[in-house]
VEXDREN-2710 file (C-alpha; in Angstrom, 1 decimal):
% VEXDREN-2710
k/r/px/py/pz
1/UNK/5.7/6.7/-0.5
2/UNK/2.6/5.2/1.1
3/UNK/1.7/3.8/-1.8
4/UNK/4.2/4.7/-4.4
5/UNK/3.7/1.4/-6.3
6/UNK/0.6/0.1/-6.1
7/UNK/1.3/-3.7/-6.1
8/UNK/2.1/-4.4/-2.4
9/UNK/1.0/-8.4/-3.5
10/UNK/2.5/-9.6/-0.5
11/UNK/2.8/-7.4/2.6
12/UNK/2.6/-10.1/5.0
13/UNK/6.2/-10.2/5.1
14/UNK/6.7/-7.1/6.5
15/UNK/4.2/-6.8/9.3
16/UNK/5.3/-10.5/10.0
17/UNK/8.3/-8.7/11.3
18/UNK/7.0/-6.0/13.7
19/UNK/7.5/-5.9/17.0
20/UNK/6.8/-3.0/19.4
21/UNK/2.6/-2.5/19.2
22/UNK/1.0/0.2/21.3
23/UNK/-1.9/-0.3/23.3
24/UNK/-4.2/2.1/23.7
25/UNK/-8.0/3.5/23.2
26/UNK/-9.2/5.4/20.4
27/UNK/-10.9/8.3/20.6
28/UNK/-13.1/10.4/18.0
29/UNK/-16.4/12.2/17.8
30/UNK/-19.8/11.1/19.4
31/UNK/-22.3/12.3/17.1
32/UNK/-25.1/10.5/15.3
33/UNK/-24.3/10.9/11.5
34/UNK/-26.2/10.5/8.6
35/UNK/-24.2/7.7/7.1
36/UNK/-25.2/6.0/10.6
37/UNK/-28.8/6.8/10.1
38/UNK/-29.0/5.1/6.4
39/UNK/-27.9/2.1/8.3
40/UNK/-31.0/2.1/10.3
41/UNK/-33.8/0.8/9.9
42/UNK/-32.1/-1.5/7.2
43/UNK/-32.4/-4.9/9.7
44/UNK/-35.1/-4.3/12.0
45/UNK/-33.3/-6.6/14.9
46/UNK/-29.4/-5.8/13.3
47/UNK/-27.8/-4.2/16.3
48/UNK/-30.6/-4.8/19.2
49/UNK/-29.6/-5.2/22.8
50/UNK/-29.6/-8.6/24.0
51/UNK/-28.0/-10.0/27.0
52/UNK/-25.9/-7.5/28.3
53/UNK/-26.0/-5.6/25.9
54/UNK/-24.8/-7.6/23.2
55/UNK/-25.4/-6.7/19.5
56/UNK/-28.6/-9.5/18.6
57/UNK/-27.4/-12.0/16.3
58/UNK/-30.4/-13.9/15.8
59/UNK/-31.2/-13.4/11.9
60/UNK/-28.2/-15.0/9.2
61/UNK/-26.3/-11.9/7.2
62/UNK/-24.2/-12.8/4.3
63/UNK/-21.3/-10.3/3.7
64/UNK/-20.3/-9.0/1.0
65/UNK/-16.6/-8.1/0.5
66/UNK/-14.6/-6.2/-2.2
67/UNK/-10.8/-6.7/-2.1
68/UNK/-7.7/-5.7/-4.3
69/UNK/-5.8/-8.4/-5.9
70/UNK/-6.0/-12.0/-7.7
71/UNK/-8.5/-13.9/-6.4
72/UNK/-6.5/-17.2/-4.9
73/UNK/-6.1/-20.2/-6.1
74/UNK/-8.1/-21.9/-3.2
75/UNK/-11.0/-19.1/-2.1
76/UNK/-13.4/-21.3/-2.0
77/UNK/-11.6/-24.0/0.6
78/UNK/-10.4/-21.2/3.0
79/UNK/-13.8/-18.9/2.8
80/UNK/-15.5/-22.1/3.0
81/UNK/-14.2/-22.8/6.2
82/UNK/-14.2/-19.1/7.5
83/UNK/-17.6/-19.4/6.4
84/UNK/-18.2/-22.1/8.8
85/UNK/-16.6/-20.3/11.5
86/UNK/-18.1/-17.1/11.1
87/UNK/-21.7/-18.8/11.2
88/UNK/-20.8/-19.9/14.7
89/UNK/-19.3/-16.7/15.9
90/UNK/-21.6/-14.2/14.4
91/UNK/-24.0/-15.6/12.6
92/UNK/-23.0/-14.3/9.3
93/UNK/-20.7/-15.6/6.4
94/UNK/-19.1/-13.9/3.6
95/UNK/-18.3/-13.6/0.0
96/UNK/-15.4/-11.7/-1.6
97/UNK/-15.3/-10.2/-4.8
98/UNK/-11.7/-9.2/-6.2
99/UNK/-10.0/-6.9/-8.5
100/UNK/-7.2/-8.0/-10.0
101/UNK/-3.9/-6.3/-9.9
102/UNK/-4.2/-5.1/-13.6
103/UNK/-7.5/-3.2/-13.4
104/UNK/-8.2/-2.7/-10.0
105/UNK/-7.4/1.5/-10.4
106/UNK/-10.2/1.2/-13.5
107/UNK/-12.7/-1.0/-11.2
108/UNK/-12.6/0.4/-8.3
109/UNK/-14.1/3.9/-8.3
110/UNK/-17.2/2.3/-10.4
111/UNK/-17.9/-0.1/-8.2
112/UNK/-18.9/3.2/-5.9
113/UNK/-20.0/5.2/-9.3
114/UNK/-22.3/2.7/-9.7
115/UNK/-23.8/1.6/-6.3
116/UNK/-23.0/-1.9/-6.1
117/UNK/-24.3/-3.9/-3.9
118/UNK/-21.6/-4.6/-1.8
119/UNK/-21.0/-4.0/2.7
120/UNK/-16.7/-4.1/3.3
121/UNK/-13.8/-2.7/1.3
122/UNK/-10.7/-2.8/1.4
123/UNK/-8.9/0.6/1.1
124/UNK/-5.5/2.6/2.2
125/UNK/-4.4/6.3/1.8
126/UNK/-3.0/5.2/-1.6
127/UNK/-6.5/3.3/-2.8
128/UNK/-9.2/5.7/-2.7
129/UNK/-9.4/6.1/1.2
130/UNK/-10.0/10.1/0.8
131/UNK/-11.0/10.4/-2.7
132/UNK/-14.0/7.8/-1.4
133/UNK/-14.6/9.1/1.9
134/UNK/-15.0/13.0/0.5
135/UNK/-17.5/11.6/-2.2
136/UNK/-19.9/9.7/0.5
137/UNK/-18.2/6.5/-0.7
138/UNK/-17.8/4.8/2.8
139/UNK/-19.6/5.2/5.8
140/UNK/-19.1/7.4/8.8
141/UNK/-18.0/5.3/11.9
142/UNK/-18.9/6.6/15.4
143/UNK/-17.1/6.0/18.8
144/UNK/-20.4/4.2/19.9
145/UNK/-20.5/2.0/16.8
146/UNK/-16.9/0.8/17.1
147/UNK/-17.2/0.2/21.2
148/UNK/-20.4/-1.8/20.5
149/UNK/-19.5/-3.7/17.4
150/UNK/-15.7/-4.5/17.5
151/UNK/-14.9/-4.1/21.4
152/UNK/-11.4/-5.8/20.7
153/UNK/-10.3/-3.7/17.9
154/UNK/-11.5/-0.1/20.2
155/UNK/-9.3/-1.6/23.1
156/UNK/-6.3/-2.7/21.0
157/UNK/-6.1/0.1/18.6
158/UNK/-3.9/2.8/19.2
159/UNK/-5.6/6.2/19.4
160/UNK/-3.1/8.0/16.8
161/UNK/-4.4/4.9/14.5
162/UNK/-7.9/6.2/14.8
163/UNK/-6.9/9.9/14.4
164/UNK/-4.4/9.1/11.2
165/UNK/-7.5/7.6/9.4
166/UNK/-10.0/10.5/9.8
167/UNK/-10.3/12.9/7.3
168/UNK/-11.7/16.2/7.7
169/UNK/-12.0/14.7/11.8
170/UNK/-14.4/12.3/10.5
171/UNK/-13.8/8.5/10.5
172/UNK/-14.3/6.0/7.4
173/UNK/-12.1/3.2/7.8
174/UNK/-10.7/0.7/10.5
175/UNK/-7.3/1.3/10.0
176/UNK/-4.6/-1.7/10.3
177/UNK/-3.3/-1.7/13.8
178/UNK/1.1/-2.5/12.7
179/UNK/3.9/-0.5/12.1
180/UNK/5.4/-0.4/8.7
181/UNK/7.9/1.6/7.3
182/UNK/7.2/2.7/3.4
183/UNK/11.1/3.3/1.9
184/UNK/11.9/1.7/-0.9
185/UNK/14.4/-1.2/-1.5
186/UNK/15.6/-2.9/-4.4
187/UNK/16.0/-6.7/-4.8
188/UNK/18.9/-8.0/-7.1
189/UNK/21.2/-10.9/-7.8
190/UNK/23.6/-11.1/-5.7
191/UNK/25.3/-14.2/-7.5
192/UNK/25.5/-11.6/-10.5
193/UNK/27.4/-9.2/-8.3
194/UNK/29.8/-11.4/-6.8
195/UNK/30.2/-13.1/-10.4
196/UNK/31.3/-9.4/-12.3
197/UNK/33.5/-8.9/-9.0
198/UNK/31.2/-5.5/-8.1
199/UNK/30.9/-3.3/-5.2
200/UNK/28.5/-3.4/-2.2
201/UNK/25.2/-2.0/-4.0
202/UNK/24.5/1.0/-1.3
203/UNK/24.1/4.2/-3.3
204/UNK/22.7/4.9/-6.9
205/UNK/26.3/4.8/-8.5
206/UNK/27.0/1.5/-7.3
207/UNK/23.0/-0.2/-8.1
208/UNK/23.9/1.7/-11.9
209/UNK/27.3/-0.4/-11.9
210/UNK/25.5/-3.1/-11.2
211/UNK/22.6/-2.7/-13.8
212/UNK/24.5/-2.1/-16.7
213/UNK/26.6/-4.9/-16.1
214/UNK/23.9/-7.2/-16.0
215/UNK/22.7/-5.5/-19.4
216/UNK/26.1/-6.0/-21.2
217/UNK/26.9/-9.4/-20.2
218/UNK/24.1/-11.4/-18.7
219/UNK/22.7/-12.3/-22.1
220/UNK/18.5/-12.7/-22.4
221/UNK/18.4/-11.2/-19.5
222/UNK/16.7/-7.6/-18.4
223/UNK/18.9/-5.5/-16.0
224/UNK/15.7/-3.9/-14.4
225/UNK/11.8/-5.0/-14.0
226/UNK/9.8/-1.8/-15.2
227/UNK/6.4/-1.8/-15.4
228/UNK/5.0/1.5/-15.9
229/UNK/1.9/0.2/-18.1
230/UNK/-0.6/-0.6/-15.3
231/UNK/-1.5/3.3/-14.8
232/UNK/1.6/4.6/-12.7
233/UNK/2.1/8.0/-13.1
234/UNK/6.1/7.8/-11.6
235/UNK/9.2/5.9/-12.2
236/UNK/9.5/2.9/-9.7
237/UNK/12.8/4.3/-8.6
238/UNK/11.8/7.9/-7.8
239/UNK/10.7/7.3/-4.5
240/UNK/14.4/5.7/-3.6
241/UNK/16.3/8.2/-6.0
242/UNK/14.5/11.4/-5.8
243/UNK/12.3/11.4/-2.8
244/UNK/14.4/9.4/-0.2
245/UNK/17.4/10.8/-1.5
246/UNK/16.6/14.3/-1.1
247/UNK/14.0/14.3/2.0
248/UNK/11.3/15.2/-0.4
249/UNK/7.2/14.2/0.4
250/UNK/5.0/14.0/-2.0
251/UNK/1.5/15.3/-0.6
252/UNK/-0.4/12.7/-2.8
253/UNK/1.6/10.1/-3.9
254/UNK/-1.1/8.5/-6.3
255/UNK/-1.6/11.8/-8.2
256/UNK/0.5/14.7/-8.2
257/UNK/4.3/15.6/-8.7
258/UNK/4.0/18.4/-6.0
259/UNK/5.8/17.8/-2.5
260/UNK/7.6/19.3/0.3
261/UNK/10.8/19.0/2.0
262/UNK/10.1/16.9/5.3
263/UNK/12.8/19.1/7.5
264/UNK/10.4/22.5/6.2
265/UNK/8.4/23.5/9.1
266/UNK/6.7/26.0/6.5
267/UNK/5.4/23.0/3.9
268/UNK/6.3/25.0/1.1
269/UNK/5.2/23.1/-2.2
270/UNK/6.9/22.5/-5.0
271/UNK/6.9/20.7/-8.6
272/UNK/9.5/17.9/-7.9
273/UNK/9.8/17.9/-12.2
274/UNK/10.8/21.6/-11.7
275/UNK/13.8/20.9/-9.7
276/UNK/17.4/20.6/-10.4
277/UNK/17.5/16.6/-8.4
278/UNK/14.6/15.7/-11.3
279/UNK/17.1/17.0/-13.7
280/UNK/20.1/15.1/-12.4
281/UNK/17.8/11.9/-12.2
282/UNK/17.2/12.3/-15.4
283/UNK/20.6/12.2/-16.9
284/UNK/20.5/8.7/-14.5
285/UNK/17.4/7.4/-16.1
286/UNK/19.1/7.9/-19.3
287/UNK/22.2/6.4/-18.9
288/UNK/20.7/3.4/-18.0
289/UNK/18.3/3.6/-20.8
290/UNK/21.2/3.6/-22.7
291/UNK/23.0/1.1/-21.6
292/UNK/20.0/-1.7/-21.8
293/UNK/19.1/-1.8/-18.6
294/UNK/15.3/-2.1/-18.9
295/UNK/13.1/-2.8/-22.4
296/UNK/12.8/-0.4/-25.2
297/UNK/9.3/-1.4/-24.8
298/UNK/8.9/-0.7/-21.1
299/UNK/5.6/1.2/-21.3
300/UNK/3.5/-1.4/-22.7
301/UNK/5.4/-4.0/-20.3
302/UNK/2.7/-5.8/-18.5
303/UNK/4.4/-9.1/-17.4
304/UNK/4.6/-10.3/-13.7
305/UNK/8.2/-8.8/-12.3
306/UNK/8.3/-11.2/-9.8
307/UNK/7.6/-14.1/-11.9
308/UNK/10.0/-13.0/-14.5
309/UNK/13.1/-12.8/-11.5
310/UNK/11.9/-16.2/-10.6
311/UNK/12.4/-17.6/-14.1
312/UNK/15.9/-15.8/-14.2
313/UNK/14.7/-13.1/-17.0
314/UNK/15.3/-10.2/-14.9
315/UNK/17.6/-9.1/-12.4
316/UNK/16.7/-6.6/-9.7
317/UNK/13.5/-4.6/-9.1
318/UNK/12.2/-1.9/-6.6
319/UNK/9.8/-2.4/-4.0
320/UNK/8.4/-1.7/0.0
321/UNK/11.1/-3.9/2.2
322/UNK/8.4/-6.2/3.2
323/UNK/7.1/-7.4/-0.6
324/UNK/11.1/-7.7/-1.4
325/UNK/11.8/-9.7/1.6
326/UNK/8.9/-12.5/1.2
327/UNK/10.0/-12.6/-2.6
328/UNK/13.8/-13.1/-1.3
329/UNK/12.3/-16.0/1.0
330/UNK/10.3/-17.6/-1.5
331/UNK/13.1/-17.8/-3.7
332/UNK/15.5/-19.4/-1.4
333/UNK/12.2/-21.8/-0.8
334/UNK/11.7/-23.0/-4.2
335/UNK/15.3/-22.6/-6.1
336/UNK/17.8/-22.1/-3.4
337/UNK/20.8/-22.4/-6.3
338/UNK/19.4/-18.8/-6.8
339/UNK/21.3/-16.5/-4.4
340/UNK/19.5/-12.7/-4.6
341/UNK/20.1/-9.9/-2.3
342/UNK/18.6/-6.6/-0.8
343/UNK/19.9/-2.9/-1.0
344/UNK/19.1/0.2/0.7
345/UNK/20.1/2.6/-1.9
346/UNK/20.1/5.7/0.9
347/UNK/20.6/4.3/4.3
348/UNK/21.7/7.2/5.6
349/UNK/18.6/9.0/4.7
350/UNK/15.0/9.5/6.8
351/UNK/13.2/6.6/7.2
352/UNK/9.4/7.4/7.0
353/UNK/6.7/5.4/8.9
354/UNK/3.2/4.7/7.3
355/UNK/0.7/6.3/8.7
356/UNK/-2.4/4.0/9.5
357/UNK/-4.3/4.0/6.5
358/UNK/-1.3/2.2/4.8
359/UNK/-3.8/-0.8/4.7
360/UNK/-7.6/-0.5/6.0
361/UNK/-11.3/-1.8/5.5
362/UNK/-13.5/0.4/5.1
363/UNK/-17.9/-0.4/5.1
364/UNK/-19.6/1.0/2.1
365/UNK/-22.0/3.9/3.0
366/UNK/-25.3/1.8/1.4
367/UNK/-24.4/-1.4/3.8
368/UNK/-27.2/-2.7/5.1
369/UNK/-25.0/-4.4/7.3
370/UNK/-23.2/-2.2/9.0
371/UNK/-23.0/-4.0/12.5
372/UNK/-22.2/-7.1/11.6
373/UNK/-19.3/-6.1/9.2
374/UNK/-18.0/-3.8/12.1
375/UNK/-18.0/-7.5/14.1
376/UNK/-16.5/-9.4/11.3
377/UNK/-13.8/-7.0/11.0
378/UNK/-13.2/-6.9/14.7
379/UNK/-13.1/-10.8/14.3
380/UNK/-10.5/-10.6/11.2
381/UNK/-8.0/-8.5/13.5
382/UNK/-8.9/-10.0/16.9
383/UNK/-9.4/-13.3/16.8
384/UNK/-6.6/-15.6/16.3
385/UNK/-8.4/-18.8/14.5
386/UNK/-10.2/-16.4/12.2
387/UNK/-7.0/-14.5/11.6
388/UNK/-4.8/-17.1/11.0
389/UNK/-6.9/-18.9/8.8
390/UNK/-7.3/-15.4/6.6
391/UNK/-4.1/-14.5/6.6
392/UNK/-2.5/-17.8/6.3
393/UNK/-4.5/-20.3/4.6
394/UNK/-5.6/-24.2/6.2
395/UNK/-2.8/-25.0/8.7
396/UNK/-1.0/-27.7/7.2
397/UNK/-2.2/-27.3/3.7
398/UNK/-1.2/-23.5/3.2
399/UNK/0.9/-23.0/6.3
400/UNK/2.4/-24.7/9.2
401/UNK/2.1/-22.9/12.4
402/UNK/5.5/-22.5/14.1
403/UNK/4.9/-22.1/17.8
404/UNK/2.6/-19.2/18.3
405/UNK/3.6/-16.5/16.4
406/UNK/5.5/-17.7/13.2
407/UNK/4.8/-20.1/10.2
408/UNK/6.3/-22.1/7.7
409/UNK/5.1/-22.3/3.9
410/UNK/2.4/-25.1/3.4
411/UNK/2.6/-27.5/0.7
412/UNK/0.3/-25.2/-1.4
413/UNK/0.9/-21.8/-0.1
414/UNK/1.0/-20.5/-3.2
415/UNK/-2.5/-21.3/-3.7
416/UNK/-3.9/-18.8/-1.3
417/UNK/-1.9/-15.3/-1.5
418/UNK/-1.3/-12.0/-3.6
419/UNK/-4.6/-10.3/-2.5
420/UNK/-5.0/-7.4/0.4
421/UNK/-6.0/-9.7/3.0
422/UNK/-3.5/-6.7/4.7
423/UNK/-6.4/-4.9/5.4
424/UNK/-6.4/-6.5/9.0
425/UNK/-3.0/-6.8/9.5
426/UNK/-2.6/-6.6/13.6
427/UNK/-0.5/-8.0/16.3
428/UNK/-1.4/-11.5/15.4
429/UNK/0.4/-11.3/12.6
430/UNK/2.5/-14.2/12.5
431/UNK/6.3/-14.2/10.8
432/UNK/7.8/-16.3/8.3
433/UNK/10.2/-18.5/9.9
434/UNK/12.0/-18.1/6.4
435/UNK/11.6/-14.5/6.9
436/UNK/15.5/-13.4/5.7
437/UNK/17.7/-12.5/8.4
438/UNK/19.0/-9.3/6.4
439/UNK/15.7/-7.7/6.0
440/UNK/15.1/-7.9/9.6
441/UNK/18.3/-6.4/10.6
442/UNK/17.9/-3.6/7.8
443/UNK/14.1/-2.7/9.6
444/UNK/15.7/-3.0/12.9
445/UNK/18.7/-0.2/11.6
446/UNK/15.6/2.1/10.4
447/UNK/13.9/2.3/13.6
448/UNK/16.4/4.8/14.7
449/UNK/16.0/6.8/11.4
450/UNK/12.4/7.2/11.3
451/UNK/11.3/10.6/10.9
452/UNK/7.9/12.2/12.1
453/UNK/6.8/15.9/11.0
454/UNK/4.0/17.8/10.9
455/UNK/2.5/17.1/7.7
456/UNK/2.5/13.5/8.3
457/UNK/-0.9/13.0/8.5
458/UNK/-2.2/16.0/5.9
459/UNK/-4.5/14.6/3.1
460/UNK/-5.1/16.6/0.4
461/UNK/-9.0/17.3/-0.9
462/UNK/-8.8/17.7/-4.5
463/UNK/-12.3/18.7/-4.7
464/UNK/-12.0/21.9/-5.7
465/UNK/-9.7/21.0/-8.6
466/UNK/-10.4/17.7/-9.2
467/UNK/-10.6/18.3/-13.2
468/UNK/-7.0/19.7/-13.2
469/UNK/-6.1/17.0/-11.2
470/UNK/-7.5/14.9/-13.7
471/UNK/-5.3/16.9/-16.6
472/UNK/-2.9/16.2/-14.9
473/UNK/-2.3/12.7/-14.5
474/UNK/-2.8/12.3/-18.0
475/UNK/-0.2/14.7/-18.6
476/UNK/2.0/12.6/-16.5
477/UNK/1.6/9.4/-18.1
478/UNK/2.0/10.9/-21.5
479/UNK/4.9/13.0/-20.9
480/UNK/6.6/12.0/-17.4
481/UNK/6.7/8.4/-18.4
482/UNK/8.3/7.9/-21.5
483/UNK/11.2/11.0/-20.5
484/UNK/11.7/9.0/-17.1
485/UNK/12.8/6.0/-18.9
486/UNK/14.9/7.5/-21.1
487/UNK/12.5/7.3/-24.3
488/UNK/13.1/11.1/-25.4
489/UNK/16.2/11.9/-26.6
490/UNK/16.8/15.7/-25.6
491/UNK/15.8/15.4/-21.8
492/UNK/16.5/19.2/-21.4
493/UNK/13.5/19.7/-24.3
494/UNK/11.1/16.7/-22.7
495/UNK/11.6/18.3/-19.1
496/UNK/10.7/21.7/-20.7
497/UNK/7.8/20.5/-22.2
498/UNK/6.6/18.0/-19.6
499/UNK/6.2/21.2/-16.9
500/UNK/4.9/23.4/-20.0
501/UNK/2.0/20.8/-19.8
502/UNK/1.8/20.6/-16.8
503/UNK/0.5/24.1/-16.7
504/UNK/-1.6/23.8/-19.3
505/UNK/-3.3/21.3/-17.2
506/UNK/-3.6/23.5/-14.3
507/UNK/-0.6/22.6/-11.8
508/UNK/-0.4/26.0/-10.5
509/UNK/-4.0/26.2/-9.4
510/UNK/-3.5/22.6/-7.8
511/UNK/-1.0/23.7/-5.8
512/UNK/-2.4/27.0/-4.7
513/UNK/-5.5/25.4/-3.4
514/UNK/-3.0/22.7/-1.7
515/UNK/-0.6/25.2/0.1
516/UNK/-3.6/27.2/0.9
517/UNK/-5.0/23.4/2.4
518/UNK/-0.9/22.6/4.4
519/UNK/-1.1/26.3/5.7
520/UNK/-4.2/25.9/7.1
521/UNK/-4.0/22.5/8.4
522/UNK/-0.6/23.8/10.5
523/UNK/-2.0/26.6/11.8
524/UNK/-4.4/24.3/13.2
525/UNK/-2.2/22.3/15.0
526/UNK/0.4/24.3/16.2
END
């Protein structure tokens, strides 16, 4: 899914490894908008002509910067010189503010609930992009305020970015300018695969064969890294086992079970619990439940996955190709004895590519500092020293530069990293001169794969139903959850009553209004 797990910590790797960028103008509306108009008047001189034209930099701004993740390690030495840069460049500087990984989903929409104080945000079709932008939450960007403000970004970005990230044909966000494909992967041992003499791990049968084999013999050690308890309404697998493996979309990933079949020209909407593949996957889930494969205590896990592979307590997990790739690097980095591997549990399958607002920033509706945010985020994407040094860290202390577009791990790289500096993720993204050979070759094999349709850039407005909405992601955590790992016994009786709830909470209302929403949105571009 776009954002089918929420933790992408480390998304560098994968845009690291793009190649083919379009080039291209955007395009959008020309109207003055109110959103515009709150910004006036806010800087008397913000935005002035000077020579040429050029915005007026004259008076100091400070920025102020929300962003998802752990705040790094080493903030202060990297902002402090961004700071410095940013001073001569624009006359501004800037401060980030960051929610961490474990509360971000709680933080977030309060931050807007409550009208901080704050001017850029980081946001992506799976972190609030339309819910905020419906509510007022962001402000309204204009053709004339991105030509004016970011030139670079307007002449590098490729219109269908700019069209993907509008909603309702207004635009809220500069969108990422990189091409990423969203499947699902899973990252394993491979010395534990070799070592019980097991097949290539290629399908669901043979990743099962591999789990419970782990579980039986690999003593103090968890099979699979499950971690349900930070608010995640699905099972970290569905999107590789249920979704990928049957051509399924769901329309809002974050939300709602309800989806489509990508090949169905119609968009006809179903309940993906209400279907005979959720029943099968079940009977998988449960197996493996059975067999040990993950905790008993899985819903309240809330250790780091990552960090609990690294210190050999688990053995595989699922994730986007380009987190599992840069956690397969750093392992080889720091215990090379280690030997893991990656699996495409439905190669055969349609590849889907993420749609721009995968990864954006966004400028909060109340800025006061509208223009020079626009310029800071043109510099974050644009400009190559201020890039770098965002993405990357202090060259030679967080990264060594490898000719001009890759990089080698600093001596404290891991001081500055696990936060959505992805937001401006463009063609100056460098790539890991570790990057793994096999993920590069398994992206390359998708391009061929990758699937557009016509609902590709749909976004649902749950507006008129956001309290069922609401009903029913509580529904889903209570009941989806625990039958998904294997927690109720009779799975015929907990899929029974898990869509009985459902109901209750109003899923066939929700997807009335939505197929009312697809039908409309295809008739208008036929």
């Amino acid at each position: 899914m776009t954002k089918k797990k929420k933790k992408l910590t480390a998304t560098l790797a994968m845009v690291m490894m793009l190649g083919t960028i379009l080039s291209a103008c955007g395009g959008g509306n020309n109207s003055n908008t109110a959103a515009e108009a709150t910004n006036n008047g806010a800087t008397a001189t913000e935005g002035a002509a000077t020579n040429a034209g050029a915005p007026d930099t004259s008076k100091e701004v400070k920025l102020k910067m929300l962003l998802v993740g752990s705040k790094p390690a080493d903030y202060d030495k990297v902002f402090g010189e961004l700071n410095t840069k940013l001073k001569e460049k624009i006359n501004a500087t800037v401060e980030a503010e960051f929610l961490d990984w474990s509360d971000w989903t709680q933080k977030y929409p309060l931050k807007f609930a409550a009208n901080e104080d704050f001017d850029l945000v980081y946001t992506a079709n799976w972190a609030f992009y339309n819910d905020q932008a419906l509510k007022g939450g962001f402000m309204e960007l204009t053709d004339d305020m991105l030509s004016k403000y970011m030139p670079q970004t307007w002449e590098a970005m490729p219109k269908v970015n700019w069209d993907q990230a509008k909603v309702d044909g207004k635009l809220f966000m500069v969108p990422n300018n990189n091409v990423e494909v969203t499947d699902k992967v899973v990252l394993y041992r491979e010395d534990l695969r070799k070592k019980y003499n097991l097949p290539e791990i290629n399908s669901r049968e043979s990743y099962a064969n591999y789990l419970k084999a782990v579980a039986k013999d690999e003593k103090g050690m968890t099979a699979y890294g499950a971690k349900p308890a930070d608010g995640w309404k699905f099972h970290e697998l569905d999107q590789t086992l249920l979704e990928q493996n049957n051509n399924f979309n769901l329309v809002d990933a974050n939300l709602l079970p309800l989806a489509y079949k990508l090949d169905d020209a119609s968009g006809k909407v179903f309940n993906i619990y209400d279907t005979p593949e959720f029943k099968q996957l079940l009977t998988y889930y449960k197996d493996l439940a059975d067999n040990g494969v993950w905790s008993k205590n899985v819903v309240s896990n809330k250790n780091d996955v990552w960090q609990d592979i690294k210190a050999g307590k688990v053995s595989s997990y699922a994730h986007n190709l380009g987190t599992v790739a840069f956690d397969l690097a750093e392992m080889r980095r720091d215990k090379p004895d280690v030997e893991l591997g990656i699996a495409d549990l439905t190669p055969d399958k349609k590849k889907i590519a993420a749609i721009s607002t995968q990864n954006g920033i966004s400028i909060h509706a109340t800025s006061k500092n509208a223009e020079r945010s626009l310029m800071l985020i043109d510099l974050l994407q644009n400009d190559k020293e201020i890039h770098d040094l965002t993405m990357y860290g202090i060259a030679g202390t967080h990264y060594t530069p490898v000719g001009d577009d890759k990089f080698s791990a600093g001596p404290a790289a891991g001081n500055y990293t696990g936060f959505s500096n992805w937001g401006w993720n463009s063609p100056l993204n460098r790539k890991d001169s570790a990057y793994p050979v096999e993920a590069d070759n398994m992206f390359n094999s998708w391009q061929s794969n990758i699937f557009h349709f016509p609902l590709e850039t749909f976004v649902f407005d749950t507006a008129a139903v956001k309290n069922e909405v609401a009903n029913i992601g509580n529904v889903m955590l209570r009941y989806a959850i625990p039958l998904e790992y294997g927690l109720i016994a009779d799975i015929d009786k907990g899929q029974a009553e898990l869509i009985k709830q459902l109901k209750a909470a109003g899923i066939d209302k929700v997807q009335t209004e939505m197929q009312t929403q697809i039908d409309a949105f295809l008739a208008a571009n036929k």
